[in-house]
C-alpha positions in Angstrom: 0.0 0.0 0.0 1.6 2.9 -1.2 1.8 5.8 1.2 0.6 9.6 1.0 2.0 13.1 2.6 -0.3 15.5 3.7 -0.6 18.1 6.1 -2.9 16.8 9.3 -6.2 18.2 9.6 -8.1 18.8 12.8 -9.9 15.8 12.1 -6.7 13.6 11.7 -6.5 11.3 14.9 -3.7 11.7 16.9 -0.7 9.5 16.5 -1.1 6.4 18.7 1.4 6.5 21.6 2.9 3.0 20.6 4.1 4.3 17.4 5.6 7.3 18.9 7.2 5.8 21.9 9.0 3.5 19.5 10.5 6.1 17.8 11.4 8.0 21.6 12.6 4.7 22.8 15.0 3.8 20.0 16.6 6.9 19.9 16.8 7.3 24.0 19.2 4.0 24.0 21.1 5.4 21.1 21.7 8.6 22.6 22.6 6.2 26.0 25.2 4.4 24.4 26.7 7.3 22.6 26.8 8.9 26.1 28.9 5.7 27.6 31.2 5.6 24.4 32.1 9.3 25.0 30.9 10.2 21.4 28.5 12.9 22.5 30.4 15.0 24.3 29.7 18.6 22.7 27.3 20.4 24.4 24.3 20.8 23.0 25.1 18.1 20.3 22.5 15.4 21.8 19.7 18.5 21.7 20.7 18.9 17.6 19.9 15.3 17.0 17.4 14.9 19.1 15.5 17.7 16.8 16.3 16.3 13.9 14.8 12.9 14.8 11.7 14.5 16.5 11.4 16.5 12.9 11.5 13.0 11.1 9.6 10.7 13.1 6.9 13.8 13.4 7.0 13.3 9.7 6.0 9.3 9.5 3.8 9.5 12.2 2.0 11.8 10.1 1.8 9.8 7.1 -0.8 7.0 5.9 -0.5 4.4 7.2 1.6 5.8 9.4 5.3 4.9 9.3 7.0 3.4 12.3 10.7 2.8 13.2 10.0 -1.4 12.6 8.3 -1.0 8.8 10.0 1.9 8.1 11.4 1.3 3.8 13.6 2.7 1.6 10.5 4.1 -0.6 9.3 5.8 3.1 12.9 7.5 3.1 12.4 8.3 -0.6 9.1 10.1 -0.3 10.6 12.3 2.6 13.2 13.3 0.4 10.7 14.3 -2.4 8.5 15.5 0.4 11.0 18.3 1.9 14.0 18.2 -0.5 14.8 21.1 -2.3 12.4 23.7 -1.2 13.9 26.9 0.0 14.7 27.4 3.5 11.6 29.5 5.2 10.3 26.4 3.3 11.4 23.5 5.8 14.0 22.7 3.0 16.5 20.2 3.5 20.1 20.5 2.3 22.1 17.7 1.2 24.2 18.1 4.0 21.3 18.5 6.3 19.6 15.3 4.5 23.1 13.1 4.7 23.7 13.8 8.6 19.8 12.8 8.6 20.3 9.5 7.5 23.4 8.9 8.8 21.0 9.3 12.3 18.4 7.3 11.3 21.0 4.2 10.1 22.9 4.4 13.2 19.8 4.2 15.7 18.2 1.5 13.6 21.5 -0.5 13.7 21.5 0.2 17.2 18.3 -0.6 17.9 18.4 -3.9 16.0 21.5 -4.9 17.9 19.6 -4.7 20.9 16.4 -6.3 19.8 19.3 -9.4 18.4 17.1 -8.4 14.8 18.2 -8.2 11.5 19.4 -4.1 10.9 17.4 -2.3 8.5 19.6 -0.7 6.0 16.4 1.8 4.2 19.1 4.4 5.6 22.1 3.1 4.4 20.9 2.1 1.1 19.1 5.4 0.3 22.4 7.0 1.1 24.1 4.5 -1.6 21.2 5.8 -4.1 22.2 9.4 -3.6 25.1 10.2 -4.6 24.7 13.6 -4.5 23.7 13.7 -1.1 26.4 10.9 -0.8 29.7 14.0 -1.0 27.9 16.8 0.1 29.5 16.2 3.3 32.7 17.4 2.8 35.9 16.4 4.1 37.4 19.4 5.5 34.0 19.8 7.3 34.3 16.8 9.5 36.1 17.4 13.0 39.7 15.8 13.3 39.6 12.4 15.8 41.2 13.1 19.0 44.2 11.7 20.3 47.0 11.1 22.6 49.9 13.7 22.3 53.2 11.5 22.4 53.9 12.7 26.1 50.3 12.3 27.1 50.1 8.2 25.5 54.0 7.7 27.2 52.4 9.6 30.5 49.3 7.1 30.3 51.3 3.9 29.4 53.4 4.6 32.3 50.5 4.6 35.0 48.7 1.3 33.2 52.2 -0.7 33.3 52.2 0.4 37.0 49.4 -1.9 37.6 52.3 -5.3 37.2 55.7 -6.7 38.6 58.7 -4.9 36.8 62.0 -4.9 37.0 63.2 -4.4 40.5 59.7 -4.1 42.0 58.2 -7.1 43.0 54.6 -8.5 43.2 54.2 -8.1 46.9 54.9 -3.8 46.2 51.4 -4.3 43.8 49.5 -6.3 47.4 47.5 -3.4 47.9 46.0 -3.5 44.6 42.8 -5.1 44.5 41.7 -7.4 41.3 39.1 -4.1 40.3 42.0 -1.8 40.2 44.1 -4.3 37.9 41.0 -5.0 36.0 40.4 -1.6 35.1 43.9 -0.4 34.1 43.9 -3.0 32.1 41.2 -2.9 30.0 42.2 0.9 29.8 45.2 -0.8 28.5 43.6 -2.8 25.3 41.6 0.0 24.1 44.9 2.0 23.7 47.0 -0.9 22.8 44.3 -2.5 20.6 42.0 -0.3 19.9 39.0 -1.5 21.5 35.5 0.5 22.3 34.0 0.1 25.6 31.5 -2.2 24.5 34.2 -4.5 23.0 36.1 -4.1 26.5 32.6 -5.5 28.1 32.1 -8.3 25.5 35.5 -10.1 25.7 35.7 -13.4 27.4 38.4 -15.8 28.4 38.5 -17.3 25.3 39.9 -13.8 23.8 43.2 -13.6 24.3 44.9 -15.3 21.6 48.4 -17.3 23.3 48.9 -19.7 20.3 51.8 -18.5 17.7 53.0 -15.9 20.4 56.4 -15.1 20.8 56.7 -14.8 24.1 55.3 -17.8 26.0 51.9 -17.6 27.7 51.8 -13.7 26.4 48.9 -12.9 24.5 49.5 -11.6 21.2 46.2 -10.5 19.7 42.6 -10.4 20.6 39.1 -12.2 19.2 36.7 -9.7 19.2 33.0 -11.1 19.5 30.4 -9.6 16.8 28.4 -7.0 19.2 25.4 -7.0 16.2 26.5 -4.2 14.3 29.9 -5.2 13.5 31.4 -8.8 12.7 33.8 -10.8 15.0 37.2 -9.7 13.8 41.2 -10.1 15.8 43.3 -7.7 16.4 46.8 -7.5 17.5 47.8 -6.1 21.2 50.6 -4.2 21.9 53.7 -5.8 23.6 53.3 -3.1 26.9 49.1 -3.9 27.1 49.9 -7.9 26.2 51.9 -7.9 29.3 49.5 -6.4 31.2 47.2 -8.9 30.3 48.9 -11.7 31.3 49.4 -10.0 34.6 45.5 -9.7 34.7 44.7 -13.0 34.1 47.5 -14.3 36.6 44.9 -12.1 39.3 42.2 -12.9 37.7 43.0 -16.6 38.4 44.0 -15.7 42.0 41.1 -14.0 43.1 39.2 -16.9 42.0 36.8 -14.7 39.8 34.1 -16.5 38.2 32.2 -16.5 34.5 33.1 -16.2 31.4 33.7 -12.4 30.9 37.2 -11.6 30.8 36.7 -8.3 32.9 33.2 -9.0 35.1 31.9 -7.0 37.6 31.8 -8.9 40.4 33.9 -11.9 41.5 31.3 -14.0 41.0 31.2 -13.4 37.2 28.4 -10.8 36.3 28.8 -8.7 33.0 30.1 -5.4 33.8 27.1 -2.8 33.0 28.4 0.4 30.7 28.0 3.2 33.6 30.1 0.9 35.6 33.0 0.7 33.1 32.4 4.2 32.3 33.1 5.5 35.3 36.0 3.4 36.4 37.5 4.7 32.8 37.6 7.6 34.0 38.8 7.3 36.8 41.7 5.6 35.9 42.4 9.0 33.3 42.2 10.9 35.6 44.5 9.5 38.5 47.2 8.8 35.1 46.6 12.8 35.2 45.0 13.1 31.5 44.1 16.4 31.2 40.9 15.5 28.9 38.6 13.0 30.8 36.1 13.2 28.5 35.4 11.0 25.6 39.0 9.6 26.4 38.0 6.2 25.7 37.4 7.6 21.8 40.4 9.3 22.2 42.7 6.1 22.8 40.9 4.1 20.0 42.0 6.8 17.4 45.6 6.9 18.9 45.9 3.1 18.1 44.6 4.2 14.7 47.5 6.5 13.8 49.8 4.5 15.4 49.1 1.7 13.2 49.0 4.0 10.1 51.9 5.7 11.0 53.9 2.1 11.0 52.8 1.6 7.6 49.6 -1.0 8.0 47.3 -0.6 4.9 44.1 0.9 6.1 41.7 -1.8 5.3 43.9 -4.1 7.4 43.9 -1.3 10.6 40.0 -1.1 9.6 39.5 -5.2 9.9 41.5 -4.7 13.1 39.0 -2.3 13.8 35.7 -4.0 13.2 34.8 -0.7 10.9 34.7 0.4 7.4 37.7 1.0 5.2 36.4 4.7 3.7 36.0 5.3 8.2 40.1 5.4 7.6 39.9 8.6 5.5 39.3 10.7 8.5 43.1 10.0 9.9 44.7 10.8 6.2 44.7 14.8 7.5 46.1 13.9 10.8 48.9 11.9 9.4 51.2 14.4 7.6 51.6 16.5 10.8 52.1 13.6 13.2 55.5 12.9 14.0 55.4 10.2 16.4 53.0 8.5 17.9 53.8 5.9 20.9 
């Protein structure tokens, strides 16, 4: 049944509250999970998408039959463009660029929300995007906001404190006795997502069949992670840094020895529980902040992208430091402008 824009009438009934809460819910644990991840950190940046998606989802509910975020179809995204695209602006015109951060939205919350819901994603998004070309470049490349990352003092600084956390050289295990697991567990999954450039949420998914000890050099030293699939990305590997590898070992000596249950590689309790996002937020942070990192926020982002460069910087093709990365290879583009001016990176 095709589908047909108008404006409501005062006889129009109102949008049913299912419909609309479906929209508010799926973006609400979008906007959650950005929030943990440390990728909407701006302020005011959650309000800006929050009207866009009001706008839109205003827009199907208005529609008949009404459109809702579990039928909605590429030929619903189609007749919104035709609907608003082009007009002038005291029109409610939308821009390309307006119309590709748009569905840029709408993909990522789907995705999100199908994740969640262990669905299939809908791709209307994605694949009206692909149909577009030019709405496709509109966005263009000098617009976008450079990724953050460690300074070479501030990753040398923060490497420093992590590798704190086990025996070195002339400082023995019982100088580390009033350590508790929580605080090893927590530098060192600081550790992976700057020495393997993990997200939070792939911190929280690892178990103990991650760590990867076959083919190592060094015996019973992990040498590179297995990443489970979290629903928007596919189960990948990727290699650990020689300074975070030891550090995991270390973990998973104390690990052993506080006799911590479950499967999770870094649970929440001793007895094995996941470890719920705030949770890992917070102690994230924490640990940032006692390393003496003057940016706390979004740091966790901050550490991914530094593995990025680092990788580049050696050489490593970008589709290969993208597979390592469970993302894209056009995602690698962004790091192509930090590149020329970065020296060094540890």
């Amino acid at each position: 049944m095709s589908r047909t824009t108008s404006s409501l009438s005062l006889f129009d009934d109102a949008p049913p509250s299912g419909a609309a809460k479906g929209f508010e819910e799926a973006f609400a644990a979008w906007v959650a999970d950005q929030r943990d991840m440390g990728t909407l950190r701006r302020p005011g940046g959650t309000e800006v998408y929050r009207a866009m998606w009001e706008s839109f989802s205003h827009w199907c509910l208005g529609q008949t039959p009404r459109v809702t975020v579990a039928n909605l179809s590429l030929q619903d995204l189609q007749a919104y463009q035709a609907a608003r695209f082009g007009r002038k602006a005291p029109d409610r015109a939308l821009s390309p660029r307006y119309v590709l951060r748009l569905m840029r939205l709408i993909d990522r919350v789907l995705r999100h929300r199908a994740a969640q819901t262990d669905s299939l994603p809908n791709t209307a998004a994605a694949d009206w995007i692909a149909a577009n070309p030019e709405v496709r470049y509109a966005d263009a490349e000098r617009e976008d906001p450079l990724p953050e990352y460690l300074s070479i003092a501030e990753a040398r600084q923060l490497i420093a404190y992590l590798s704190s956390a086990r025996p070195r050289p002339g400082r023995s295990r019982d100088a580390l006795a009033a350590m508790t697991w929580q605080e090893v567990r927590n530098r060192t999954s600081v550790a992976l997502q700057l020495g393997a450039g993990l997200t939070p949420g792939d911190v929280r998914a690892l178990t103990l069949e991650s760590p990867v000890l076959q083919g190592a050099r060094i015996r019973g030293q992990p040498w590179k992670l297995q990443v489970p699939g979290n629903g928007t990305s596919q189960p990948r590997e990727t290699p650990i840094a020689a300074w975070a590898a030891q550090l995991l070992q270390y973990w998973l000596q104390v690990r052993e020895e506080a006799r911590v249950a479950g499967v999770f590689l870094f649970p929440s309790t001793r007895t094995g529980k996941p470890w719920l996002a705030d949770s890992q937020y917070k102690n994230a942070r924490d640990v940032l902040e006692l390393a003496g990192m003057e940016s706390r926020e979004g740091g966790s982002f901050r550490l991914r992208h530094t593995f990025a460069i680092r990788q580049l910087r050696r050489g490593t093709s970008p589709e290969q430091v993208a597979r390592w990365m469970g993302v894209e290879p056009a995602e690698m583009k962004r790091y192509e402008r930090v590149l020329p001016a970065h020296v060094e990176v540890v």
